[in-house]
N, CA, C and O atoms as a MOPAC input file, in Angstrom:
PM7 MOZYME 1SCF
protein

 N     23.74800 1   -12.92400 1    11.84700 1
 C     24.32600 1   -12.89900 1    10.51800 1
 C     25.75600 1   -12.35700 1    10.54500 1
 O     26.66000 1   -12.75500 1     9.81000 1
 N     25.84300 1   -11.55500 1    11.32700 1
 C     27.28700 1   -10.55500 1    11.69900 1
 C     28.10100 1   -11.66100 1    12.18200 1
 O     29.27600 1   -11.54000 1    11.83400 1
 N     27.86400 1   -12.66100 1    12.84600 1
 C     28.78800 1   -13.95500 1    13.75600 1
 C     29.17600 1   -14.54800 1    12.45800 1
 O     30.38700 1   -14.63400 1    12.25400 1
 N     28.38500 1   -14.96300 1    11.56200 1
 C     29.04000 1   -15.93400 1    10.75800 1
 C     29.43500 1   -15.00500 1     9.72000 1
 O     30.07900 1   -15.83200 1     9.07400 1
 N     29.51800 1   -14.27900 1     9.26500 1
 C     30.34900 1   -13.19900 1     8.18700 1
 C     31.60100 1   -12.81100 1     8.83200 1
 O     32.61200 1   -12.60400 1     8.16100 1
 N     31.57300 1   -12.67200 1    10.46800 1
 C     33.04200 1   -12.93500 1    11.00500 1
 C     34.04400 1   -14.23000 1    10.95500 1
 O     35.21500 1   -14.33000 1    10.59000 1
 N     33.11000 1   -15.17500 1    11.46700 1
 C     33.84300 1   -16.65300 1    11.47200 1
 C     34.37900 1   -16.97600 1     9.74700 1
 O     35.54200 1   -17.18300 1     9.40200 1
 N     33.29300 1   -16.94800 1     8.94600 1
 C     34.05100 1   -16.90300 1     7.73500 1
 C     35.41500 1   -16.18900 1     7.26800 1
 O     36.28700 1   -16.79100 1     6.64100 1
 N     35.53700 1   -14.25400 1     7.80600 1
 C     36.62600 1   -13.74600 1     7.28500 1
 C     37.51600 1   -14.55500 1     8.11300 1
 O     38.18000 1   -15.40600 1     7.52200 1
 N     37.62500 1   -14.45800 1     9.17100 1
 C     38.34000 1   -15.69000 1    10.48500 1
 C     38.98000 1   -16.55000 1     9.52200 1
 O     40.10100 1   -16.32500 1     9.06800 1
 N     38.26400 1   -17.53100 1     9.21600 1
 C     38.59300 1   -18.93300 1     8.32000 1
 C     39.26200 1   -18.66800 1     7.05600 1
 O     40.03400 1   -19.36700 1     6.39800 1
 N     38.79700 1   -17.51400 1     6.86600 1
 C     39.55000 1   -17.43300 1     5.17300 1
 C     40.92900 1   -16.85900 1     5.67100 1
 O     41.95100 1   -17.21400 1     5.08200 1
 N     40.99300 1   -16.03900 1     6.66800 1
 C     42.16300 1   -15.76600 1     6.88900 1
 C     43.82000 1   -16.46700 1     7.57300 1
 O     45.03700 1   -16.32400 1     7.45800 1
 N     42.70200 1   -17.33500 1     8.37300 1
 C     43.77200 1   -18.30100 1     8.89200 1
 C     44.29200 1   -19.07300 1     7.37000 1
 O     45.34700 1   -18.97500 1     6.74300 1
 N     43.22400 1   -19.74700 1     7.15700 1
 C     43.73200 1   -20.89400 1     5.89500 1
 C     44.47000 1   -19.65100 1     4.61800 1
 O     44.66000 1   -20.22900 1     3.54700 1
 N     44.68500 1   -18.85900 1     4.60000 1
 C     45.51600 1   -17.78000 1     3.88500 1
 C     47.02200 1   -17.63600 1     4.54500 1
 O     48.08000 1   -17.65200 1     3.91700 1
 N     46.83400 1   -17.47800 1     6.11400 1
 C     47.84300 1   -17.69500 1     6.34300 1
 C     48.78700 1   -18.68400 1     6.80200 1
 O     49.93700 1   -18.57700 1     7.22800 1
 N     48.06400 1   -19.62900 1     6.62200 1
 C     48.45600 1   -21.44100 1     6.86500 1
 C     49.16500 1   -21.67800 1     5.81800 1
 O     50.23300 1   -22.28900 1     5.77300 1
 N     48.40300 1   -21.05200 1     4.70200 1
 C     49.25000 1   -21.97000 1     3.11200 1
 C     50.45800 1   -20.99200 1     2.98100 1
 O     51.54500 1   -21.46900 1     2.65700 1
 N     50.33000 1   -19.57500 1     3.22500 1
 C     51.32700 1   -18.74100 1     2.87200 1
 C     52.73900 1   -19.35500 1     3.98300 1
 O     53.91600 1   -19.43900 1     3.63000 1
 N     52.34200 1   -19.61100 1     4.94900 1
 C     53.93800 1   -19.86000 1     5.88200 1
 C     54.30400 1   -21.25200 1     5.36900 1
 O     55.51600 1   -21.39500 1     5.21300 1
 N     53.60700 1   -22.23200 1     5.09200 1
 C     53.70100 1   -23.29800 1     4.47500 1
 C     54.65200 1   -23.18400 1     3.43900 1
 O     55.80500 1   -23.60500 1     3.34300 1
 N     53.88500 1   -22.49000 1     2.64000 1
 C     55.24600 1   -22.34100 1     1.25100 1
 C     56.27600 1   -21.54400 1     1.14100 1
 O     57.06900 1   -21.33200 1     0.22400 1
 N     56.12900 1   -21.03500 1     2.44600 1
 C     57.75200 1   -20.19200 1     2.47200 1
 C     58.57000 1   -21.24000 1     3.44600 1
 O     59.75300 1   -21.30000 1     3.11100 1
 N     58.28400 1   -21.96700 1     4.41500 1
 C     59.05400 1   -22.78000 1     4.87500 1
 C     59.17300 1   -23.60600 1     4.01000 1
 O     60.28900 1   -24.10800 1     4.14700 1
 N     58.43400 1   -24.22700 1     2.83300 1
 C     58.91300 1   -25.06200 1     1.99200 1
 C     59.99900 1   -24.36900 1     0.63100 1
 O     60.54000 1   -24.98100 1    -0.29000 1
 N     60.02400 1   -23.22300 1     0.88500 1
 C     60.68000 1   -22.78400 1    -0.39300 1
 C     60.07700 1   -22.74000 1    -1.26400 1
 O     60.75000 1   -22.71700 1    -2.29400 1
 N     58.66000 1   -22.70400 1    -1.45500 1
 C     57.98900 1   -22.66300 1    -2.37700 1
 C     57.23400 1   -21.49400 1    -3.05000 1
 O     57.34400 1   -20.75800 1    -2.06900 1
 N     56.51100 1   -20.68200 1    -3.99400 1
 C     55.83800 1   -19.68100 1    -4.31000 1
 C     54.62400 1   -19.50200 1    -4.04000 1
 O     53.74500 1   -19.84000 1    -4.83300 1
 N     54.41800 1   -19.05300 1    -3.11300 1
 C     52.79400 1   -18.97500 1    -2.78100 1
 C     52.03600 1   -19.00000 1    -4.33600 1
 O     52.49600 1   -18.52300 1    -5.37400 1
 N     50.65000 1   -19.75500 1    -4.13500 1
 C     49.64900 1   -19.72400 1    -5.51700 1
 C     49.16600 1   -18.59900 1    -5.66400 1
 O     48.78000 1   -17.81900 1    -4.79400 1
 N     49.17800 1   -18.43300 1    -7.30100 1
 C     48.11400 1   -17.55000 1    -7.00700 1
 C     46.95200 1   -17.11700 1    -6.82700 1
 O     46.77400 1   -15.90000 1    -6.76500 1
 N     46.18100 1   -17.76600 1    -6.73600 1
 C     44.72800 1   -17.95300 1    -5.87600 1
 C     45.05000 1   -17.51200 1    -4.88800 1
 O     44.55600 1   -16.38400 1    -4.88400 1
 N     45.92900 1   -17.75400 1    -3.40800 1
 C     45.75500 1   -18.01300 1    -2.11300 1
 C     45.91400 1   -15.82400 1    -2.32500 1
 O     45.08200 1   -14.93700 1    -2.13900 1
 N     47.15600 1   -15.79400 1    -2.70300 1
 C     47.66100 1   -14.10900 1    -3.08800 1
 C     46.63100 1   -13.72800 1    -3.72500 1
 O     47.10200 1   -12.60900 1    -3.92500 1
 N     45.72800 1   -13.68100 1    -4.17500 1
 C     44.59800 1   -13.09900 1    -4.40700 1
 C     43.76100 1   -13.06800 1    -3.71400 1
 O     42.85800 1   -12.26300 1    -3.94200 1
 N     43.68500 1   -14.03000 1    -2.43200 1
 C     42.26800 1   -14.24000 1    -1.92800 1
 C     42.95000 1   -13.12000 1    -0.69900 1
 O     42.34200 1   -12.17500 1    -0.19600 1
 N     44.36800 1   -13.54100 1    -0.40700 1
 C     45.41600 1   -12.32000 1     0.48600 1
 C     45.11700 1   -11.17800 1     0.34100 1
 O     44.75800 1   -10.65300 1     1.39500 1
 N     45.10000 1   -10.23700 1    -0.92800 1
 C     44.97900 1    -9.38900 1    -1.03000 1
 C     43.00700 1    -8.82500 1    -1.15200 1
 O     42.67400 1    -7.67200 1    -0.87700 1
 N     42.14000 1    -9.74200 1    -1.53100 1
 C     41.14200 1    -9.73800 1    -1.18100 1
 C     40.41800 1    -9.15200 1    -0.00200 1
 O     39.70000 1    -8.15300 1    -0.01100 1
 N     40.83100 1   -10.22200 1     1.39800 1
 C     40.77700 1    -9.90700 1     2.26600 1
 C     41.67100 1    -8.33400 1     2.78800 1
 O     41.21900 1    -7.79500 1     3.79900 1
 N     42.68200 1    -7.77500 1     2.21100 1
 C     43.12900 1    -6.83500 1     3.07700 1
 C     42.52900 1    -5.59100 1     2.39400 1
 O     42.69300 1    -4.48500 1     2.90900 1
 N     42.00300 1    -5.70800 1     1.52100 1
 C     41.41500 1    -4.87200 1     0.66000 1
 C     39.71800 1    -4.44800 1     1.57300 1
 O     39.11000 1    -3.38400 1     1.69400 1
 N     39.45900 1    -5.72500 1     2.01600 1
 C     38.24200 1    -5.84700 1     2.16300 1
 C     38.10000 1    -5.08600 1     3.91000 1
 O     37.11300 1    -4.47000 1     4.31000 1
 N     39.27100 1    -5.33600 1     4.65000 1
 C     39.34900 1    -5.13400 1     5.54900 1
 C     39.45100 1    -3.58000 1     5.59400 1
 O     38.61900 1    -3.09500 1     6.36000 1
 N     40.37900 1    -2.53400 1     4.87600 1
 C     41.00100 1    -1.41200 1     4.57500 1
 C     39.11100 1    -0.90800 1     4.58400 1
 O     38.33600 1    -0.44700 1     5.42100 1
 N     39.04000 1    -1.30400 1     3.22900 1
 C     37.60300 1    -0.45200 1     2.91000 1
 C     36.30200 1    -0.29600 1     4.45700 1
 O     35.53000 1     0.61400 1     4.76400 1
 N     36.52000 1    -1.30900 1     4.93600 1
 C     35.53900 1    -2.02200 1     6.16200 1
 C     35.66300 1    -0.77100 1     7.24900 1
 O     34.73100 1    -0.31600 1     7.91300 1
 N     37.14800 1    -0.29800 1     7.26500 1
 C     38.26400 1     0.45500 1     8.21900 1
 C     37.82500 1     2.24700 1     7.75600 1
 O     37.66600 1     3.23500 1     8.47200 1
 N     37.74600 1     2.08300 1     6.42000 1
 C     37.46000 1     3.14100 1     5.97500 1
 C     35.91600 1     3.95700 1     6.55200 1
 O     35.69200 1     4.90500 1     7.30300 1
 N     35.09900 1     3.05700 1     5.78600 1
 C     33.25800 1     2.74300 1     6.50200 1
 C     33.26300 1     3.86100 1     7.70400 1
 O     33.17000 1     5.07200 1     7.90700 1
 N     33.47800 1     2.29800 1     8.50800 1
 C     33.81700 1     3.11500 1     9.62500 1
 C     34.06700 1     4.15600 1    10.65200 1
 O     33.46000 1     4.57800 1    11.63700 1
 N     35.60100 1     4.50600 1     9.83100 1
 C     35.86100 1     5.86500 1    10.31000 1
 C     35.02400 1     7.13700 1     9.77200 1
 O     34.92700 1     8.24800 1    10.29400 1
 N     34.31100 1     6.53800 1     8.29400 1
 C     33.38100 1     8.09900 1     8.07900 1
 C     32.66300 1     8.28400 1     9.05500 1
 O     32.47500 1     9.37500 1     9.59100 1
 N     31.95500 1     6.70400 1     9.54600 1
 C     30.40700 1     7.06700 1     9.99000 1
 C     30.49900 1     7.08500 1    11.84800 1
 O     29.65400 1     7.00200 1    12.73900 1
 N     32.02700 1     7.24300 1    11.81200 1
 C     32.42700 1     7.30300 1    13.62300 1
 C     32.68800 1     8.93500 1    13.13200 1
 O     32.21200 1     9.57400 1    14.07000 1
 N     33.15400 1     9.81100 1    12.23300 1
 C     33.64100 1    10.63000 1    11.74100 1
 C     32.15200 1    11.98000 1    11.54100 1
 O     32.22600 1    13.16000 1    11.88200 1
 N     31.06000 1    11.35000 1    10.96400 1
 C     30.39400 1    12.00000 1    10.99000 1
 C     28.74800 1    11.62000 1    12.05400 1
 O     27.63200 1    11.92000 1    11.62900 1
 N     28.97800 1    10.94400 1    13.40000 1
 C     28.47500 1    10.77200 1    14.44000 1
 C     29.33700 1    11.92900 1    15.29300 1
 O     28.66400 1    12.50700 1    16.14600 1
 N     30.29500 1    12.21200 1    15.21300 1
 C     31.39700 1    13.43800 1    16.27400 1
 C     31.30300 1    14.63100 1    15.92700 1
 O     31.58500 1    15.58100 1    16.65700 1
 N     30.69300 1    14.74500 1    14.19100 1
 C     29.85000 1    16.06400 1    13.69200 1
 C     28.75600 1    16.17300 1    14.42000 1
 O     28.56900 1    16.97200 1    15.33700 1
 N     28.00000 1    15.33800 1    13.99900 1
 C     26.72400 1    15.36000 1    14.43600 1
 C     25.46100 1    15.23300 1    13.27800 1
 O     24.29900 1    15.50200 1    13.58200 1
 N     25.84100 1    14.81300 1    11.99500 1
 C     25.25200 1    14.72300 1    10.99400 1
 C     24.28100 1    13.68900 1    11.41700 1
 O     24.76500 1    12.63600 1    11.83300 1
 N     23.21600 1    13.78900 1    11.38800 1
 C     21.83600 1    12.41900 1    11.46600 1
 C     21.70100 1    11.83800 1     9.64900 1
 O     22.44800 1    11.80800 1     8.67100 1
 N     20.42300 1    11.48200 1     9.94300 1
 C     20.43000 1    10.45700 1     8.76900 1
 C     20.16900 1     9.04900 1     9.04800 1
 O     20.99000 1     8.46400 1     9.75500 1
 N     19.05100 1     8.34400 1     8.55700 1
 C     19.02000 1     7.36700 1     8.57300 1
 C     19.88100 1     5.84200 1     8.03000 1
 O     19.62900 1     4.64300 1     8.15400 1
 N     20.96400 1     6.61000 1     7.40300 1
 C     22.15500 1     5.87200 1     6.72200 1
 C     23.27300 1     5.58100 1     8.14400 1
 O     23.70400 1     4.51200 1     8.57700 1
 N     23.50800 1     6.98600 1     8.61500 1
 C     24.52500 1     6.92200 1     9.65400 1
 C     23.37900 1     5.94300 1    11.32300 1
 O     23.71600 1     5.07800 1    12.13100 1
 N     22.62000 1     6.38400 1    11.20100 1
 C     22.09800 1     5.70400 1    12.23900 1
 C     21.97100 1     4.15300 1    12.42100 1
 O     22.21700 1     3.54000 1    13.46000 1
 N     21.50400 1     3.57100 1    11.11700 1
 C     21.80100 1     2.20600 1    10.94900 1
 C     22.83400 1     1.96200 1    10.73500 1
 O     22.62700 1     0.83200 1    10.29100 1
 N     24.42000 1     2.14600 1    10.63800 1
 C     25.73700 1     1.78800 1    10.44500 1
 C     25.99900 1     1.96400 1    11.93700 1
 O     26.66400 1     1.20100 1    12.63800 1
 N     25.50000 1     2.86000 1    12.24700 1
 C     25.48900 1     2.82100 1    13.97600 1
 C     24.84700 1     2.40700 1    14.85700 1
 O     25.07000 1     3.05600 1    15.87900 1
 N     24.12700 1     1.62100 1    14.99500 1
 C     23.26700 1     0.73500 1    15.47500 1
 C     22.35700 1     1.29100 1    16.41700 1
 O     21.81600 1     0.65900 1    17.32500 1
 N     22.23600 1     2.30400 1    16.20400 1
 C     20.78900 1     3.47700 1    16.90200 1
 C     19.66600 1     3.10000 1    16.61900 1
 O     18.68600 1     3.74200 1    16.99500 1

């Protein structure tokens, strides 16, 4: 399930950044859909980044929990 929730952000991101260089070599204004789906993704990524660092953050404590253990794949 993790493979294709990657390949998707993958895909959304290329075709985000396909249309965005597109319309700046054309002189054009990026849509706003594509700038939303842009900021979507970096939003999505930040928070993902965030996750993360708690539960790498509180594995170096040493806090258990069945929350941190499954984010950590124990």
């Amino acid at each position: 399930m993790i493979e294709f929730a990657v390949f998707l952000y993958g895909l959304s991101a290329g075709l985000v950044l396909m249309i965005a260089q597109r319309a700046q070599r054309e002189a054009r204004p990026i849509p706003a859909v594509v700038n939303a789906m842009g900021w979507g993704l970096i939003s999505m990524s930040s928070m993902l980044a965030i996750l993360l660092f708690a539960v790498a953050l509180a594995m170096a404590v040493g806090v258990g929990g069945p929350l941190v253990q499954s984010l950590a794949g124990m």
